[in-house]
N, C-alpha and C positions, 0 to 999 in steps of 0.2 A: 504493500500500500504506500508505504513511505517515498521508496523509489520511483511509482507511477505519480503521485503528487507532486514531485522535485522536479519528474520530466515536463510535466505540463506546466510548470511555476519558469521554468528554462525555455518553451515554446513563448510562451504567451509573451514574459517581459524580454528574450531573446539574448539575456544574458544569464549563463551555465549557474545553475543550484544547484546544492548538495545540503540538505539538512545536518549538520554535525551538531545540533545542540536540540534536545525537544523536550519543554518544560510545561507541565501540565498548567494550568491558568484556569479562571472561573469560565466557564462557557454560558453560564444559567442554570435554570434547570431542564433543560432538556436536550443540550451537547454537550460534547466535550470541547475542552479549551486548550490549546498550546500555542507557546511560543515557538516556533520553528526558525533558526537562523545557520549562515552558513563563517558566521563569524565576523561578515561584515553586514548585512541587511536581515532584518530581522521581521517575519509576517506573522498575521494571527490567522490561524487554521482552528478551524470547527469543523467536525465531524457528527455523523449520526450513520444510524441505520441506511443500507442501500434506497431501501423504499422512501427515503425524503428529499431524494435530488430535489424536487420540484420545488420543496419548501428554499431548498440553497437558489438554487437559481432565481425566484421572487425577490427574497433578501436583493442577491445581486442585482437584480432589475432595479427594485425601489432606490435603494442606493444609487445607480447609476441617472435614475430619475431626481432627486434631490441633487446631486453633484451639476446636474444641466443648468441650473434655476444660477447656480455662482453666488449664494448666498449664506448656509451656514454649512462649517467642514464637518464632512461625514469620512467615514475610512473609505478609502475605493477601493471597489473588489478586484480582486487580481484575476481570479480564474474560481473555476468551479467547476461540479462530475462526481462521476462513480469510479472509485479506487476500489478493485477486489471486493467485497460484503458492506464498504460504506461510501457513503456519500460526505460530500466534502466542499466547504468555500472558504478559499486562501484571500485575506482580506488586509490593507496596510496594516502597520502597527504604528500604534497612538500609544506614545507614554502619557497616561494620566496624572494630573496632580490637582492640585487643591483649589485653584481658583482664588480669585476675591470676587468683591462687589461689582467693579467697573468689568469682570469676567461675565459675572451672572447679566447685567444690564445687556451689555454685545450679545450673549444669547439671546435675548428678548427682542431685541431688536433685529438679529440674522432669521431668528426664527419668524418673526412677522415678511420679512422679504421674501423667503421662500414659500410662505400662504399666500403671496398672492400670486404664483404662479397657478394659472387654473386653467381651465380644457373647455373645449366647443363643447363636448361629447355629453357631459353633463356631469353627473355622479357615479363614479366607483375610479375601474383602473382593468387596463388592459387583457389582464388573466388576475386570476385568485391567488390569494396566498393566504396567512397564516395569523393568527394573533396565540401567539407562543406555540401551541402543537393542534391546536382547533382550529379547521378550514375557516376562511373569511373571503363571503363572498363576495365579488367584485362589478356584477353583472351592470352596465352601462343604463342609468335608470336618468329619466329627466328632471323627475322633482326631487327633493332632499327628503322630504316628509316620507312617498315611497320608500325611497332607496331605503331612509334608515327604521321604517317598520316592517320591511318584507326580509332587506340581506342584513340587519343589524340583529334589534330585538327580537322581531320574529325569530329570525333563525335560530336565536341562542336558547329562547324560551322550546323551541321545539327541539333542540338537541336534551334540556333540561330533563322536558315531559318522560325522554326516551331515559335518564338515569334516574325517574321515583322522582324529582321535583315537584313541589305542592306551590304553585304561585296564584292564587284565586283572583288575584285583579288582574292578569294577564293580560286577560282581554278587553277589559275595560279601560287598561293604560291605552294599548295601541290606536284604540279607536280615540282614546284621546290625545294621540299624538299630532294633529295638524293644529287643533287649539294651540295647544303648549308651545308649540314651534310657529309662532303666528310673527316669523323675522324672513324679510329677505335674505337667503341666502347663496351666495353665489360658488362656485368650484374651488378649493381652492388644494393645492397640494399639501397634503397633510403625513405628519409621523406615522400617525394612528396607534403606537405603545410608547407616546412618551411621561413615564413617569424616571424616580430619578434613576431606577437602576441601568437606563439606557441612554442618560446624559452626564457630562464633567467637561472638565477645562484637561487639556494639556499641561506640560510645566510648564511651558510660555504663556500660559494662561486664555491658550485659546478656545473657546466653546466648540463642543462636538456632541453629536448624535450618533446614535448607533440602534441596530438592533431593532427596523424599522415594521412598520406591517401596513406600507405605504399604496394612498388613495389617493381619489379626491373627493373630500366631502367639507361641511361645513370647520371652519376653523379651530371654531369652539370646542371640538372633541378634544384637540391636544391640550388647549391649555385647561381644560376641565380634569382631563388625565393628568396634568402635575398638581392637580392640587388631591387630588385619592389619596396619596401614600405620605401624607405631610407636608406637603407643599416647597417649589421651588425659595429660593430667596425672595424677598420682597423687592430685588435693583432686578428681576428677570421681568416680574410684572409691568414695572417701571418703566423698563425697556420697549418691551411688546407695545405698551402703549405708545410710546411715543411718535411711533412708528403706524400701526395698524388700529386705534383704538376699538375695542370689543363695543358690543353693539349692546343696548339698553336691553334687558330681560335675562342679561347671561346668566348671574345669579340665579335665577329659577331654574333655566335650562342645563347648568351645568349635572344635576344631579339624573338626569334624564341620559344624559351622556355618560357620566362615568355604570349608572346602572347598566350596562352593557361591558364594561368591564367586571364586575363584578358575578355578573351570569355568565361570563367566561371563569372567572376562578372554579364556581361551582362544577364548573361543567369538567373542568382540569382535576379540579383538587377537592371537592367532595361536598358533603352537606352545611358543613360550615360556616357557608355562606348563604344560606340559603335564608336563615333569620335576616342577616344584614340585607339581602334584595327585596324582602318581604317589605321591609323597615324603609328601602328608598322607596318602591313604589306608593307604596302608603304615603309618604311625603309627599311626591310627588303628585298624587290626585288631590291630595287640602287643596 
């Protein structure tokens, strides 16, 4: 595997690899992670099961879709495939460090320039891909309200149903999804899993993304998604504003938004969340 990875790492940038160093590193929870180097250039390789090519190649897609916009630094993918029994995406390597404030702000600000790249096409994104190991559908819808009650919530409630899920206002939210979403919204290119495990600064302190489950839908998912897990810095908010200001009603809508991540945990990682979505939706209808 190792040596068919080095060969195509050697095609692709057309300068000779050889892996001599391979240090396990975080990957998530659902790859593995190395640092792969040949003593002078050093790349992040993820791997998984053969059966997740497709999930690699998306990543790489999306990525390569962010990197177009010349807006906020994403890693860019080197290359991707099936090596012997796994699949595989060879990806720069970013040293992370700690950021400051004037870091967090530039991200707020890089990331509003990249939302407003957006598409004729309407709402989703070329082919499907992934929000951590759950399909995320992509299919080319024209309104936002559709898209995000058929390929969002819809689908995640009906992946739910199929693990014992009990959500009794299920259907009652979605029909009251165009009320609730009662904002223009236009396309626009989005992270779609940005919380903080998938953002930092470089040691130069420059802001980067990673780790993407990239569309195009309303803006407001991302930055609803950093606020789930404790929220980014207050110079990130800052920033975004300055730039792109969020639209009156986001407060109410944010919680509408992250509940779709949340029926993803369930749907990944089991009944445990099943109170806390119980507990948005309910909010969400007051």
């Amino acid at each position: 595997m190792w040596t068919k990875i080095d060969a195509q790492i050697t095609q692709v940038t057309g300068e000779k690899f050889q892996s001599q160093q391979r240090r396990s590193v975080g990957g998530g929870c659902i790859n593995q992670g190395y640092a792969i180097s040949n003593g002078e250039i050093t790349y992040f390789l993820k791997i998984n099961q053969a059966s997740q090519a497709a999930m690699f190649e998306a990543e790489a897609m999306g990525l390569k879709e962010m990197l177009a916009t010349a807006s906020i630094r994403v890693p860019k993918p080197i290359c991707w495939g099936v090596a012997d029994n796994s699949s595989y995406i060879v990806l720069e390597w970013l040293e992370l460090g700690n950021g400051n404030s004037n870091s967090w702000e530039e991200m707020g600000r890089k990331l509003a320039a990249m939302h407003k790249a957006s598409s004729s096409q309407g709402f989703g994104w070329e082919i499907n891909n992934t929000i951590g190991s759950t399909p995320q559908i992509n299919t080319w819808t024209a309104e936002w309200t559709e898209f995000y009650i058929k390929h969002r919530l819809g689908y995640q409630f009906q992946l739910a149903r199929r693990k014992g899920g009990n959500f009794p206002s299920s259907e009652k939210l979605l029909a009251a999804i165009p009320e609730l979403m009662a904002h223009q919204v236009q396309p626009s290119l989005v992270h779609g899993d940005l919380w903080g495990g998938n953002a930092g600064c470089t040691n130069s302190g420059e802001p980067v993304i990673f780790d993407p489950a990239t569309y195009f839908g309303d803006r407001e998912v991302d930055i609803a998604m950093t606020e789930l897990f404790g929220g980014f810095p207050a110079a990130f908010y800052q920033g975004y504003n300055k730039v792109f200001p969020l639209d009156p009603g986001y407060e109410q809508r944010k919680t509408l938004y992250n509940l779709y991540h949340i029926l993803n945990h369930f749907n990944l990682f089991g009944s445990s969340y099943s109170s806390q979505a119980n507990r948005m939706i309910d909010q969400i209808l007051r």
